[in-house]
DRENTORKOL-3810 file (N, C-alpha, C; in nm, 4 decimals):
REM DRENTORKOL-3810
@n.u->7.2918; n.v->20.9600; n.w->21.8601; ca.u->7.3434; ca.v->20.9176; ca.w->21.9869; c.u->7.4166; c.v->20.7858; c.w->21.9699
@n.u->7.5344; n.v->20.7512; n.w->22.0320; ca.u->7.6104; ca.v->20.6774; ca.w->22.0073; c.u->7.5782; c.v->20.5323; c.w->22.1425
@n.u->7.6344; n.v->20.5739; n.w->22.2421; ca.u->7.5768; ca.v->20.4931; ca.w->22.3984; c.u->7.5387; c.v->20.5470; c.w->22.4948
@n.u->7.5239; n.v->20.4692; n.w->22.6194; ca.u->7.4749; ca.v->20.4974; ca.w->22.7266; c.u->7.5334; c.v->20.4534; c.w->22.8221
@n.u->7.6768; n.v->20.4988; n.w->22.8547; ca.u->7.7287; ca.v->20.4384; ca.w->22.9874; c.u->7.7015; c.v->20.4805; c.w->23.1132
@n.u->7.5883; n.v->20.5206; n.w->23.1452; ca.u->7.5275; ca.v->20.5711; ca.w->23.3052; c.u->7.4115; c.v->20.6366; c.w->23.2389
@n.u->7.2909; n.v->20.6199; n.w->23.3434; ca.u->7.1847; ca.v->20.6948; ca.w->23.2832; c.u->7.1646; c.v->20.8195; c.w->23.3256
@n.u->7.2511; n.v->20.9169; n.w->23.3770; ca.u->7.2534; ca.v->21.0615; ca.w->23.3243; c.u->7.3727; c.v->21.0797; c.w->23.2278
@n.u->7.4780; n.v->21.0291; n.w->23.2012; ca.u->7.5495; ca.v->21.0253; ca.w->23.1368; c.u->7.5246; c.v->21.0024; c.w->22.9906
@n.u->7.4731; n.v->21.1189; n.w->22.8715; ca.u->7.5104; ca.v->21.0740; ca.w->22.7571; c.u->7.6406; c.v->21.0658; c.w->22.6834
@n.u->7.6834; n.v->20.9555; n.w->22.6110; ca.u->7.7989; ca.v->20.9893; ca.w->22.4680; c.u->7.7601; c.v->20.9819; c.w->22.3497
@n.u->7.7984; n.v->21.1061; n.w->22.2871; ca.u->7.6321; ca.v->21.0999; ca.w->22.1896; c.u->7.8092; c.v->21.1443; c.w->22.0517
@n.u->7.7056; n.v->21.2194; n.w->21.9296; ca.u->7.7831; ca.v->21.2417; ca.w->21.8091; c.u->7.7150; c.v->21.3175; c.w->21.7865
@n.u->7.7949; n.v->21.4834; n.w->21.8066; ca.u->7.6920; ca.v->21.5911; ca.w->21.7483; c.u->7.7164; c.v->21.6142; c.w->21.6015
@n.u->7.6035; n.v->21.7178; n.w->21.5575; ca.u->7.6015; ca.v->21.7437; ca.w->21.4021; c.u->7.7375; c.v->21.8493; c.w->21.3789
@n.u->7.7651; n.v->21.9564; n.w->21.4687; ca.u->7.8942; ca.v->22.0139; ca.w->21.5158; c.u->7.9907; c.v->21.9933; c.w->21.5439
@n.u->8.0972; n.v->22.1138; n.w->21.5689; ca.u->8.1908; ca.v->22.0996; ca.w->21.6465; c.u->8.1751; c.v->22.1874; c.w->21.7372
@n.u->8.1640; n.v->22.1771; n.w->21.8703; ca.u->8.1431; ca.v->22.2763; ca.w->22.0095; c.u->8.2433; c.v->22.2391; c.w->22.0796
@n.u->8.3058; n.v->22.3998; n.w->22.1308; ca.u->8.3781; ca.v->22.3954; ca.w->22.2346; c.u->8.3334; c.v->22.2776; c.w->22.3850
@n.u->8.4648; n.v->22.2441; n.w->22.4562; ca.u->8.3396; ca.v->22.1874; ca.w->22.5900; c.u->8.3396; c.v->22.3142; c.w->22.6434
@n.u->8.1943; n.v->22.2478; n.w->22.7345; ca.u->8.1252; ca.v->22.3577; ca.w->22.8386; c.u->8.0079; c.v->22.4459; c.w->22.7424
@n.u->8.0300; n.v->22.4198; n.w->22.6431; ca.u->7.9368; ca.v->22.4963; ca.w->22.5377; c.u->7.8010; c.v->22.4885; c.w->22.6162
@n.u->7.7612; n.v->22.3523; n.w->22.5964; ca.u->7.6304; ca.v->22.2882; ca.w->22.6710; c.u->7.6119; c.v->22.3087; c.w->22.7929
@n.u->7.6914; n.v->22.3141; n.w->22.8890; ca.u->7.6889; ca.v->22.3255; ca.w->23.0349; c.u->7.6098; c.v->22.4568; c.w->23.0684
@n.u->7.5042; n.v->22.3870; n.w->23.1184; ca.u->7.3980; ca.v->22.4789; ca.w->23.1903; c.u->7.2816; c.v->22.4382; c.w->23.1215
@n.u->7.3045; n.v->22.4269; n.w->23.0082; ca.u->7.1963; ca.v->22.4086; ca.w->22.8836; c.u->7.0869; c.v->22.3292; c.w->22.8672
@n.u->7.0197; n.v->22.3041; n.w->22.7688; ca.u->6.8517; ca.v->22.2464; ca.w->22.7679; c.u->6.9118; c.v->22.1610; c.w->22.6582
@n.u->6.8421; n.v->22.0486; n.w->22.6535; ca.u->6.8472; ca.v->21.8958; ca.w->22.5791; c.u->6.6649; c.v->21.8891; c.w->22.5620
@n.u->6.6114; n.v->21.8804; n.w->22.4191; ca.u->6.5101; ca.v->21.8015; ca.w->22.3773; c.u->6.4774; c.v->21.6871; c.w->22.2714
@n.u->6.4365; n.v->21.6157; n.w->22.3488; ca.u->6.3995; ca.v->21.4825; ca.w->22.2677; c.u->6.3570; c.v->21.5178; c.w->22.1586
@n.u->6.3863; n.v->21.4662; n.w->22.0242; ca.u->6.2714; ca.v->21.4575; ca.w->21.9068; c.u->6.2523; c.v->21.3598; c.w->21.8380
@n.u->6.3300; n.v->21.2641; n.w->21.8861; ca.u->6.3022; ca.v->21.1190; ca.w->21.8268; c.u->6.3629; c.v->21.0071; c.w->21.9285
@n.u->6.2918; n.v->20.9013; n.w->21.9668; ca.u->6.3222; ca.v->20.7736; ca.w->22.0611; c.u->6.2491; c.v->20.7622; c.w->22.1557
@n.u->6.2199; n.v->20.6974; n.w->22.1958; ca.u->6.1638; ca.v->20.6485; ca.w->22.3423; c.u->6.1383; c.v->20.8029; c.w->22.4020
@n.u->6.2366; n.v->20.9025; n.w->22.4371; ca.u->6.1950; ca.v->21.0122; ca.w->22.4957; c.u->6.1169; c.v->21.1162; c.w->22.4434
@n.u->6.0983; n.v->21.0947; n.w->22.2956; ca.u->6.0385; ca.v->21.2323; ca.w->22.2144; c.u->5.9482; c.v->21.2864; c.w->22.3064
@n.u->5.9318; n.v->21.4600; n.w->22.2642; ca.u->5.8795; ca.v->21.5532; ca.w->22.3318; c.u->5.9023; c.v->21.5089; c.w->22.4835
@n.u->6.0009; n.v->21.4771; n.w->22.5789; ca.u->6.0911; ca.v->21.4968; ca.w->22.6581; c.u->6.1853; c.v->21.6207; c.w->22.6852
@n.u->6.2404; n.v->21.6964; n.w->22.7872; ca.u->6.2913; ca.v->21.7789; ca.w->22.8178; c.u->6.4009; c.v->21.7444; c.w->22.9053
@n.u->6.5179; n.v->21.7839; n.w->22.9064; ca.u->6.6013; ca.v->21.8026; ca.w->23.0506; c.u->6.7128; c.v->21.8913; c.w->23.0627
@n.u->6.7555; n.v->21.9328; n.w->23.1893; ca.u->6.8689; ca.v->22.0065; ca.w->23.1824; c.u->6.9784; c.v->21.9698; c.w->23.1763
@n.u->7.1167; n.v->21.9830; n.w->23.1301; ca.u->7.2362; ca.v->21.9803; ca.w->23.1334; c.u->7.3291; c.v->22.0250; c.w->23.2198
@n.u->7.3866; n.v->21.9072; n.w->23.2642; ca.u->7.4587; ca.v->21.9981; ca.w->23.4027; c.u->7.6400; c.v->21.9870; c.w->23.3729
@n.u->7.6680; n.v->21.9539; n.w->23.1919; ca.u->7.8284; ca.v->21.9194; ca.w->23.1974; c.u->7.7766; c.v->21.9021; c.w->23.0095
@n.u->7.9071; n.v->21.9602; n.w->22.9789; ca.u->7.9090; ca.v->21.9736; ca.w->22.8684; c.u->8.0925; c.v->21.8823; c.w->22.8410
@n.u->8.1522; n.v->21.7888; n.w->22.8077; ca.u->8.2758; ca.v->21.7631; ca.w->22.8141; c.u->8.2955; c.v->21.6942; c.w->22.6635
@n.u->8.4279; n.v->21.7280; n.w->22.6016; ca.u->8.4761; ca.v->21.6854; ca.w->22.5026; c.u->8.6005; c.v->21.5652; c.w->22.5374
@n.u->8.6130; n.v->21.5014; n.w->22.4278; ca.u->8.7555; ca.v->21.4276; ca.w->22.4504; c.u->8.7742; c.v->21.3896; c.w->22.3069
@n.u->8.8361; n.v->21.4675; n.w->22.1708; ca.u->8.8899; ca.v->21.4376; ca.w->22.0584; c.u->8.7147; c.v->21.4420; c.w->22.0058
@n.u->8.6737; n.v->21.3317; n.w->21.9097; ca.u->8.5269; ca.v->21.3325; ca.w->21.8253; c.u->8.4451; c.v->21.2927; c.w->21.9423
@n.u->8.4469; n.v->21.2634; n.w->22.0733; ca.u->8.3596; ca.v->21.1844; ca.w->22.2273; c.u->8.2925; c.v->21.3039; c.w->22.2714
@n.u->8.1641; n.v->21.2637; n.w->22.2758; ca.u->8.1169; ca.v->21.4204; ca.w->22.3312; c.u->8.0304; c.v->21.3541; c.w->22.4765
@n.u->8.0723; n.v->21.4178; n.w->22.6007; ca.u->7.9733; ca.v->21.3271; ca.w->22.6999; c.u->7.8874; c.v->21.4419; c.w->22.7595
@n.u->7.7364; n.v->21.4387; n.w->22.8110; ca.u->7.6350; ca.v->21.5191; ca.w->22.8313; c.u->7.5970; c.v->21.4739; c.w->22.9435
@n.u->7.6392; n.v->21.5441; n.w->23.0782; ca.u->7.5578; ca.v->21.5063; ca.w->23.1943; c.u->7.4277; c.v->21.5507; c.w->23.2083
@n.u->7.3615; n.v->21.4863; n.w->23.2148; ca.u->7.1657; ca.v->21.5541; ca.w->23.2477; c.u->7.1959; c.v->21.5841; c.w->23.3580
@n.u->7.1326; n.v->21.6719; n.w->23.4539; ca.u->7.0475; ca.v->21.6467; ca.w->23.6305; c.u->7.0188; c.v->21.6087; c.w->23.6377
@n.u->6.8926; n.v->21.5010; n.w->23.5808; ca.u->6.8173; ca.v->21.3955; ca.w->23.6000; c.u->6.8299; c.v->21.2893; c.w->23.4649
@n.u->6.8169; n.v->21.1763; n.w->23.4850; ca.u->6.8297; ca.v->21.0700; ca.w->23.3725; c.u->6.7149; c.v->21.0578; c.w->23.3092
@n.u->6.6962; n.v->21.0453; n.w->23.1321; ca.u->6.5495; ca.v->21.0604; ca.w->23.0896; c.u->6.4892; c.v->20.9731; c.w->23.1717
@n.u->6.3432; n.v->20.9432; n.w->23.1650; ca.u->6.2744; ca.v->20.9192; ca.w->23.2419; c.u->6.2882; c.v->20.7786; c.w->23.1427
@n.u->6.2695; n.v->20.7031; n.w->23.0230; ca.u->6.2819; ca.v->20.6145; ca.w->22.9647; c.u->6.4706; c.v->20.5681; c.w->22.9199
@n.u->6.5065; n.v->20.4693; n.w->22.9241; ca.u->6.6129; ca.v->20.4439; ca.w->22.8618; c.u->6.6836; c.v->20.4862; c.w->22.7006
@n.u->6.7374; n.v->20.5897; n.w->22.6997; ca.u->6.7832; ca.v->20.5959; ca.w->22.5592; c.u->6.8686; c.v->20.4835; c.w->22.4453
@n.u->6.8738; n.v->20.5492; n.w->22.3108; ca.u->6.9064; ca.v->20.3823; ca.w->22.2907; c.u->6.9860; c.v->20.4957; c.w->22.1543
@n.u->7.1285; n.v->20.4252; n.w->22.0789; ca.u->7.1602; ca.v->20.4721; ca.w->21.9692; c.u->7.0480; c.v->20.5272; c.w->21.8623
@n.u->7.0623; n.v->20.6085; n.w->21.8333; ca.u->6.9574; ca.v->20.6241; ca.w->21.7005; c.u->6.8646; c.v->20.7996; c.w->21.7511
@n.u->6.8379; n.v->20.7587; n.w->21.8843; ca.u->6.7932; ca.v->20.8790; ca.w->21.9194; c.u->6.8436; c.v->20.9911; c.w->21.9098
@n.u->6.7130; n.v->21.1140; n.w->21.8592; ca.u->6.7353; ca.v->21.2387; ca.w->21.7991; c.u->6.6883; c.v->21.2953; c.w->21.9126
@n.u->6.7889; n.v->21.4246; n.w->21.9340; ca.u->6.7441; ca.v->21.5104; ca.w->22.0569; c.u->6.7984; c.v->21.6537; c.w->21.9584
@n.u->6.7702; n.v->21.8396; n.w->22.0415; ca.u->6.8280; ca.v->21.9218; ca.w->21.9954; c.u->6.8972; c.v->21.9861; c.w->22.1518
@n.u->6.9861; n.v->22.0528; n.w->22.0928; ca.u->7.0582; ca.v->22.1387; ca.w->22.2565; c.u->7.0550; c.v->22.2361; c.w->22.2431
@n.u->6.9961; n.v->22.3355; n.w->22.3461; ca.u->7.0579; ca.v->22.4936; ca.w->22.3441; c.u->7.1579; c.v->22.5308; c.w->22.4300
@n.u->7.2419; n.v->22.6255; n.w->22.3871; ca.u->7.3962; ca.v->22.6515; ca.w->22.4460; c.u->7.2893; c.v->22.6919; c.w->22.5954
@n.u->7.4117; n.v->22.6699; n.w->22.7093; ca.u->7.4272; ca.v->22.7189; ca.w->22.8497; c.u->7.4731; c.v->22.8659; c.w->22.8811
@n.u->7.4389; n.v->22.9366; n.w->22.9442; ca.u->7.4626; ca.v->23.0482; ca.w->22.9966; c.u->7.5051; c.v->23.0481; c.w->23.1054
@n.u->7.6325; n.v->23.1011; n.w->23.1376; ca.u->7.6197; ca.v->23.1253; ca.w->23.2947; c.u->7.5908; c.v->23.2677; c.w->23.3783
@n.u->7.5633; n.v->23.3326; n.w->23.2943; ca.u->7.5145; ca.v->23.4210; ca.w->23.3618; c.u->7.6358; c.v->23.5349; c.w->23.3412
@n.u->7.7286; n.v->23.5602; n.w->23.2896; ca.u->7.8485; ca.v->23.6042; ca.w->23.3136; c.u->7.8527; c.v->23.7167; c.w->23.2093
@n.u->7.8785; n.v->23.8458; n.w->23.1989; ca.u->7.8984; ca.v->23.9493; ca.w->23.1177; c.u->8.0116; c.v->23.8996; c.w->22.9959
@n.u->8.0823; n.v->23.8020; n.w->23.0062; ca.u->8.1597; ca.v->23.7567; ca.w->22.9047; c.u->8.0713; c.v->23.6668; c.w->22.8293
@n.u->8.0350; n.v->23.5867; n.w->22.8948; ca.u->7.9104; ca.v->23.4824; ca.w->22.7894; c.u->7.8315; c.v->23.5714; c.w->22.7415
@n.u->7.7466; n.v->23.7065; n.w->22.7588; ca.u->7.6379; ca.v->23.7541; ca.w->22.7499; c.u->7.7379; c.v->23.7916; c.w->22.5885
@n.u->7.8429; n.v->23.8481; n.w->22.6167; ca.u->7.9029; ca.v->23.9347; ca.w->22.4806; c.u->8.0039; c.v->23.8154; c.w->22.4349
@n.u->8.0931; n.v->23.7121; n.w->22.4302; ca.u->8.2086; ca.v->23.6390; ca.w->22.3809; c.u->8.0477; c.v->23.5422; c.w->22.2614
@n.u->7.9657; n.v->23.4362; n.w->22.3589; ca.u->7.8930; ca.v->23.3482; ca.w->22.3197; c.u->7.7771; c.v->23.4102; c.w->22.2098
@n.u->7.6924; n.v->23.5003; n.w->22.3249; ca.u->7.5953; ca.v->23.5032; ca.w->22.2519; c.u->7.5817; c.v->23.6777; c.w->22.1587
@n.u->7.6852; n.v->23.7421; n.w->22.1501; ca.u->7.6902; ca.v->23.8357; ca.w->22.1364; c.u->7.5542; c.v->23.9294; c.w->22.1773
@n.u->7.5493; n.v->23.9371; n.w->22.2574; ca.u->7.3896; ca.v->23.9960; ca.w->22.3283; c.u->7.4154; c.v->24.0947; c.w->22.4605
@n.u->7.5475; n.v->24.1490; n.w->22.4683; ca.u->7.5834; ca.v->24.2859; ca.w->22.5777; c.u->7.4772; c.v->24.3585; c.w->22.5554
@n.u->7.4159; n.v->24.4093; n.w->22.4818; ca.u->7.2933; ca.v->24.5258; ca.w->22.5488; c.u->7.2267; c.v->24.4788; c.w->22.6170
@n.u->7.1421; n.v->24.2992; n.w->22.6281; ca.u->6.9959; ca.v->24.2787; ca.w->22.6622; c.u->7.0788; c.v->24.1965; c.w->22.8311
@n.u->7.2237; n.v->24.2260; n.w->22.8502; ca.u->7.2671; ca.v->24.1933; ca.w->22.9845; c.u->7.2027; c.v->24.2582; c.w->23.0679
@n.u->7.1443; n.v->24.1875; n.w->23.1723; ca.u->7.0863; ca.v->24.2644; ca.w->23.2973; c.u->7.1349; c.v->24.2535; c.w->23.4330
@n.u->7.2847; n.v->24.1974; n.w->23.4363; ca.u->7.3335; ca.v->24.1381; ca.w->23.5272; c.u->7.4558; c.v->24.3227; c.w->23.6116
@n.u->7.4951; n.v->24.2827; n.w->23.7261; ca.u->7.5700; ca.v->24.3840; ca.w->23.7565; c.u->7.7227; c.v->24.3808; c.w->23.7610
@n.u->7.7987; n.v->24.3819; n.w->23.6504; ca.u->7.9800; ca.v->24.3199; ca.w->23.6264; c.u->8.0527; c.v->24.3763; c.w->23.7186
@n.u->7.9949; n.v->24.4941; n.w->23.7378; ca.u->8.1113; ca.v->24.5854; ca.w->23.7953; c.u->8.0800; c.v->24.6035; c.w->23.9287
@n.u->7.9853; n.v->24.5692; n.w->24.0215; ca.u->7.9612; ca.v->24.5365; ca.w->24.1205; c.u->8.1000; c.v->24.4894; c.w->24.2597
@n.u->8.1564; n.v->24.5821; n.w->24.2756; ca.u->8.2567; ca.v->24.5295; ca.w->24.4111; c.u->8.1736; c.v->24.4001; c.w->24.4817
@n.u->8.2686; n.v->24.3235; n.w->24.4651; ca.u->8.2276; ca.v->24.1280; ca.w->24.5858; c.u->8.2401; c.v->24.1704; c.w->24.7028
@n.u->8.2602; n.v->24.0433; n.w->24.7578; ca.u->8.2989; ca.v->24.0463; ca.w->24.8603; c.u->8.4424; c.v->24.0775; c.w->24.9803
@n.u->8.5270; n.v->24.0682; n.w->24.8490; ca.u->8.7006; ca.v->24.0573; ca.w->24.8958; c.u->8.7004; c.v->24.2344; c.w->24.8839
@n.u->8.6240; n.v->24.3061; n.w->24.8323; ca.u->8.6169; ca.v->24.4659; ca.w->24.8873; c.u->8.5574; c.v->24.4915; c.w->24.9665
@n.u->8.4316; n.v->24.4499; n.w->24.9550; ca.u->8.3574; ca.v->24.4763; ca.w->25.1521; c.u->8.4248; c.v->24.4678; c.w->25.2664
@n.u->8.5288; n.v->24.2955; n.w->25.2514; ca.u->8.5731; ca.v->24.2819; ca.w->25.3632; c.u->8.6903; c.v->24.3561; c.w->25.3681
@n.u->8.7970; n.v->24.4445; n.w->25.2738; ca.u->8.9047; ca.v->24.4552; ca.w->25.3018; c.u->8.9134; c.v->24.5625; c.w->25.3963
@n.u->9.0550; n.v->24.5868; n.w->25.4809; ca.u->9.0708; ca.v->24.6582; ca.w->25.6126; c.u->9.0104; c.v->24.8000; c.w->25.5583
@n.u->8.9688; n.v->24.8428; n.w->25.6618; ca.u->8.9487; ca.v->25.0240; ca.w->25.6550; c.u->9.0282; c.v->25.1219; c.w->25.6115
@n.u->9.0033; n.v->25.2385; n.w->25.5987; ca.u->9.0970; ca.v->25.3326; ca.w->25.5769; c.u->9.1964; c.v->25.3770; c.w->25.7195
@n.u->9.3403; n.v->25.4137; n.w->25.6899; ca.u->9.3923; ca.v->25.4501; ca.w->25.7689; c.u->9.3739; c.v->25.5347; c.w->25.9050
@n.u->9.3955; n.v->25.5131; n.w->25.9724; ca.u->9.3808; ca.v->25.5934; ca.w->26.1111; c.u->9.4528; c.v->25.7344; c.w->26.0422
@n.u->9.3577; n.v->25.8474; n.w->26.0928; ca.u->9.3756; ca.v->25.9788; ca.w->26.0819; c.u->9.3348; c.v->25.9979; c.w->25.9022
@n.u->9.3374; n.v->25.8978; n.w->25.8423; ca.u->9.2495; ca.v->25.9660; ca.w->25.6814; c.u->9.1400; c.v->26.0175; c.w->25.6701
@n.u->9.0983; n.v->26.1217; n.w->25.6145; ca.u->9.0137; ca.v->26.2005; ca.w->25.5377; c.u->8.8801; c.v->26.0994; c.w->25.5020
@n.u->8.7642; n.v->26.1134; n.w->25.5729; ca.u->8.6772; ca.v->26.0502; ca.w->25.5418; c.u->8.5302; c.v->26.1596; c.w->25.4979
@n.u->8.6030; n.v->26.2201; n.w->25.3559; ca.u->8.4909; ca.v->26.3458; ca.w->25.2895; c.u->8.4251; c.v->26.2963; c.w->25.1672
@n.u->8.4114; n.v->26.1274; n.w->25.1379; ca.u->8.3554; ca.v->26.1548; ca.w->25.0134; c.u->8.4688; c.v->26.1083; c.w->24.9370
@n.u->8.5587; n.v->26.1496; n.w->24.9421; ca.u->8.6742; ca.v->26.1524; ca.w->24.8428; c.u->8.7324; c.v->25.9684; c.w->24.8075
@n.u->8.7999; n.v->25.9653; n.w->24.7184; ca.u->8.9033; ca.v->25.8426; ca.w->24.6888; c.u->8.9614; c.v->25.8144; c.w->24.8098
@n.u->8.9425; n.v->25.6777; n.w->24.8215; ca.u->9.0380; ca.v->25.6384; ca.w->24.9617; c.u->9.1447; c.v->25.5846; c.w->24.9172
@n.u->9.1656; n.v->25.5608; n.w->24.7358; ca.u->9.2919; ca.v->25.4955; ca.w->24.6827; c.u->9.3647; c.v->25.6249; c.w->24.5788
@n.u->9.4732; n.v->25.6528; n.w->24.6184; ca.u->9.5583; ca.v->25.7558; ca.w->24.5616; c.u->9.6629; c.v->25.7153; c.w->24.4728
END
C-alpha cells in the first residue's frame, strides 16, 4: 500500500495488472497492519496509468499506513457476461439473461383487430 488520501479511499500498488472495475463489487482482506484479519467490501475499483484507487463502503476500522498487506477477490456483478468473459463459469450461472425487462412489458399492445391465438405478435 502506497497512501491514504481519505479513509475509504485506498491508493495502494498491486502485485498485478487489473483491468479497472476488476475489484468493483469485490472483498479486500487484511493480512498484515494495523487491520490484519480485517474484512471489507469494495465499492470502486479505478485505474489511472501504475495508480490504483480502492473505494471501501466503510473505512477500516483502524488507520492504514504504507507497508500494509491486504488480498482482493475480483467483483461480480451479477451479469451473464461476467459469469462467462471474467470468471469463465456459464454453467454454475443461475441468473435469468434472457428474461424480457421492463421496456417489453411496457411497450404498446398489439394492433386493433390482430389475432390474439398464441401466435407471434412480431412478423
Amino acid at each position: 500500500m502506497r497512501a491514504v488520501p481519505e479513509p475509504g479511499r485506498l491508493t495502494v500498488a498491486l502485485a498485478g495488472s487489473f483491468a479497472a472495475g476488476w475489484f468493483s463489487g469485490g472483498h479486500l482482506t487484511w493480512d498484515a497492519g494495523a487491520n490484519a484479519g480485517q474484512a471489507a467490501d469494495l465499492r470502486g475499483h479505478a485505474r489511472d496509468g501504475d495508480t490504483v484507487d480502492l473505494d471501501l463502503w466503510d473505512p477500516p476500522p483502524r488507520p492504514s499506513a504504507p507497508g500494509d498487506v491486504f488480498t482482493l477477490v475480483a467483483g461480480c456483478d451479477k451479469s451473464l457476461s461476467a459469469c462467462r468473459d471474467k470468471f469463465a463459469n456459464t454453467l454454475n450461472f443461475q441468473g435469468f439473461p434472457h428474461m424480457p425487462g421492463n421496456d417489453f412489458v411496457l411497450r404498446p399492445g398489439p394492433e386493433t383487430g390482430a389475432r390474439l391465438d398464441g401466435s407471434s405478435l412480431f412478423r
